[in-house]
KETI-201039 format. One line per 10 residues: number of its first residue (from 1); for each residue x, y, z of C-alpha. Coordinates in nm, 2 decimals. Layout:
BEGIN
NUM) X,Y,Z  ...
% end
This chain:
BEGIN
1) -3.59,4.59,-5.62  -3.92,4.51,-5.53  -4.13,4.77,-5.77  -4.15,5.10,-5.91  -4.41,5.38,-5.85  -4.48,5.64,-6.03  -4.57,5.99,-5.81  -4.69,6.26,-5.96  -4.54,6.61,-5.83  -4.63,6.98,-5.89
11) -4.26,6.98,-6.04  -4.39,6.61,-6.31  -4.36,6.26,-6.24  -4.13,6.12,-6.05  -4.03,5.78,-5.96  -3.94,5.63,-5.66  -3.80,5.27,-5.69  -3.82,5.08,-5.40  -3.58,4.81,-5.20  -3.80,4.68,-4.89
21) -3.65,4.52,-4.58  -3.83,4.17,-4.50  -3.85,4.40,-4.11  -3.80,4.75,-4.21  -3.77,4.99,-3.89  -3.67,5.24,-4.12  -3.71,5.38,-4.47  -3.43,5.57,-4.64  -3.52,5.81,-4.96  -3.20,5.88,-5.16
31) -3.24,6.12,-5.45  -2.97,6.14,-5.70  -2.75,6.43,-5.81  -2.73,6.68,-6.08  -2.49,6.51,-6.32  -2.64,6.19,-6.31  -2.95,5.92,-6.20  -3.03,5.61,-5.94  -2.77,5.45,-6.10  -2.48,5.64,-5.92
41) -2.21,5.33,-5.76  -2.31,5.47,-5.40  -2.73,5.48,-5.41  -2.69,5.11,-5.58  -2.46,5.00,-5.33  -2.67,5.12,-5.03  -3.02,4.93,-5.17  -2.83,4.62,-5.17  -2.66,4.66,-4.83  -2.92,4.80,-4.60
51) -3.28,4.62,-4.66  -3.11,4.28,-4.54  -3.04,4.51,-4.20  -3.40,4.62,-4.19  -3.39,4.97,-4.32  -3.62,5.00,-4.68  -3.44,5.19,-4.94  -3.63,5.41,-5.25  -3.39,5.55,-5.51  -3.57,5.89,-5.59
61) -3.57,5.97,-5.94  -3.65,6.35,-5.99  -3.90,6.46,-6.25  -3.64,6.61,-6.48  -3.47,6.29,-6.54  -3.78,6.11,-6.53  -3.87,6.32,-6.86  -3.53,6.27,-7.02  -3.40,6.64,-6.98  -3.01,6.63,-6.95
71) -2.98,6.97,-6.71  -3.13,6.96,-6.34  -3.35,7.22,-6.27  -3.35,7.56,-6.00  -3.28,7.42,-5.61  -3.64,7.54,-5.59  -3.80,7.30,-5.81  -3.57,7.02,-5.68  -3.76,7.11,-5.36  -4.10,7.09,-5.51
81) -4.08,6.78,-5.65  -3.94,6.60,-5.32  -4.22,6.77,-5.10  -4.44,6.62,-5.36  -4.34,6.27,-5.29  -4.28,6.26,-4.91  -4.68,6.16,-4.88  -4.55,5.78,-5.03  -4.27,5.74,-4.86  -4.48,5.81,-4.54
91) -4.71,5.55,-4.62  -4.56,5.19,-4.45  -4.62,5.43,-4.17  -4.22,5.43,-4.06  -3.97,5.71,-3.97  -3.81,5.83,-4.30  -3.47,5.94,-4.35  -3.43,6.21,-4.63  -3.10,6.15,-4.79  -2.93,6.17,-5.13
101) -2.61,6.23,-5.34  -2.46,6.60,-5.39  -2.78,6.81,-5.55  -3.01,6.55,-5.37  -2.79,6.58,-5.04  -2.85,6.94,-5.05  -3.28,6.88,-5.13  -3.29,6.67,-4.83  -3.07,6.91,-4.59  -3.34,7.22,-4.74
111) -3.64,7.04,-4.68  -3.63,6.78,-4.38  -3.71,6.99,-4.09  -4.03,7.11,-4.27  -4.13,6.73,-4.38  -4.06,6.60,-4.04  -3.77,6.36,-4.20  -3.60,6.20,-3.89  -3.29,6.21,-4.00  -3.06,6.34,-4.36
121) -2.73,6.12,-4.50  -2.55,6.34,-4.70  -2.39,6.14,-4.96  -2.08,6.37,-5.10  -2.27,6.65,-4.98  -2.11,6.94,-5.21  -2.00,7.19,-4.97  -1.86,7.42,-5.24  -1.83,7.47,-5.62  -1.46,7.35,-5.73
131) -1.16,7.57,-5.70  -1.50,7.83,-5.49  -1.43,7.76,-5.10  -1.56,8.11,-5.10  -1.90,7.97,-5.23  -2.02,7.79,-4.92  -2.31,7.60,-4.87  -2.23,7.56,-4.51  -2.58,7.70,-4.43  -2.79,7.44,-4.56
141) -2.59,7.19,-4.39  -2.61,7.36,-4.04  -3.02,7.40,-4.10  -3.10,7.07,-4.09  -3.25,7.09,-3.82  -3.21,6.67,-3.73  -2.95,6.37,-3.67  -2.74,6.43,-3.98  -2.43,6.21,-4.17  -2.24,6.35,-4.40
151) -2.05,6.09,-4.61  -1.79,6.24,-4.78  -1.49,6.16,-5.04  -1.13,6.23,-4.86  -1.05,6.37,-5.21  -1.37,6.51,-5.31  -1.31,6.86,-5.49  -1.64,6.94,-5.40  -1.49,6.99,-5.05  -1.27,6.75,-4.83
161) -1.33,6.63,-4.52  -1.14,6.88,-4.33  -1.30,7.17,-4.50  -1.61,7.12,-4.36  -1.73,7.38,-4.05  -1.76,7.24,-3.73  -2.18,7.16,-3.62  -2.39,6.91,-3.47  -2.33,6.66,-3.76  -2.17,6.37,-3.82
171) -1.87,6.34,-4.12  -1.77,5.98,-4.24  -1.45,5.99,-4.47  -1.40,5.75,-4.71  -1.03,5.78,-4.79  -0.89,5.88,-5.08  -1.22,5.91,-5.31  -1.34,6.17,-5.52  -1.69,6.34,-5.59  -1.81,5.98,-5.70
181) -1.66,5.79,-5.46  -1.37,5.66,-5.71  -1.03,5.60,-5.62  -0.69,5.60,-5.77  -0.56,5.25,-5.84  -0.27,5.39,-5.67  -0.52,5.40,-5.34  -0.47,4.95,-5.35  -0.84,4.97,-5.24  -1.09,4.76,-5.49
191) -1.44,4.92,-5.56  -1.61,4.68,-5.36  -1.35,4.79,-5.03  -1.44,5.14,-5.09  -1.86,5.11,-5.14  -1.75,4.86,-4.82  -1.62,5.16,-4.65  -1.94,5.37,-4.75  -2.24,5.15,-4.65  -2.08,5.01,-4.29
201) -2.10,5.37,-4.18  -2.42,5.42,-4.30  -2.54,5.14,-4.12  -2.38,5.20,-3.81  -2.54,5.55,-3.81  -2.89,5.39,-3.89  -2.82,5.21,-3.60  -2.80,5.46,-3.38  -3.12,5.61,-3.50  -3.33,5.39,-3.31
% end
């Protein structure tokens, strides 16, 4: 990690910790979800594996964990706080892909057509409450209005790959995993296989943003 910066938002401080390529074409903003920080195995494994491939990474942290709360705030003030922020991560002057991890997948699909974000990755994007199919969230998915990649958990109870509605996105599985990208040890994959499985499609799909 090269350094942290503090930005302050109408929604408090947030802080955006940034992984810079040596020759970044690309920055990539991943904000976190509701039950957890920066620190999630798939945000940590994507600032190690994409600067070296030229794409700068900031792990978001949103004002409510910034201040220590334990409960995420309304989608709306989510949304504040990202809006707030977007002025930095504009400022090497490079396209900038909104992304995150379930809550912060769904901030980035909400808000990148009005920020001009080039593109959204969808980390475990959560399609539906457990056990609630009937509690979609299809819609912001399909509002993105850009390139989109959904990465999702082939056992992710927050809705599997084949639940998801057809539309002009793109859906990476990553077999056998759950919300978290875990698997069972009956799966024979290692952790480092899995994240493996995670951060060659991102990169591929980065790729293709050129």
């Amino acid at each position: 990690m090269d350094h942290v910066v503090t930005v302050e938002t109408d929604a408090g401080a947030a802080r955006l910790h940034w992984h810079r390529a040596r020759n970044p074409r690309t920055v990539l903003a991943l904000g976190h979800g509701a039950g957890g920080g920066i620190e999630a195995r798939d945000l940590q494994a994507l600032a190690r594996a994409l600067p070296p491939e030229g794409v700068t990474v900031v792990l978001v942290e949103q004002p409510w964990r910034v201040a220590g709360k334990k409960l995420a705030p309304a989608p709306k003030t989510l949304d504040l706080a990202w809006r707030g922020l977007w002025p930095e991560l504009r400022g090497p002057g490079l396209p900038v892909v909104a992304g995150g991890r379930s809550a912060g997948a769904r901030v980035a699909c909400r808000t990148a057509r009005d920020l001009g974000a080039r593109a959204v990755l969808a980390l475990s994007f959560p399609l539906h409450p457990p056990g609630r199919p009937e509690k979609s969230r299809r819609d912001e998915l399909l509002g993105t209005g850009v390139d989109t990649l959904v990465v999702q958990g082939g056992n992710d109870p927050f809705g599997k790959p084949e639940e998801f509605p057809g539309g002009d996105f793109a859906l990476a599985e990553v077999p056998h995993a759950d919300h978290g990208f875990k698997v069972p040890g009956r799966a024979g994959r290692t952790e480092e296989e899995v994240l493996g499985v995670l951060t060659d499609a991102v990169l591929e799909w980065t790729r293709s943003l050129r």
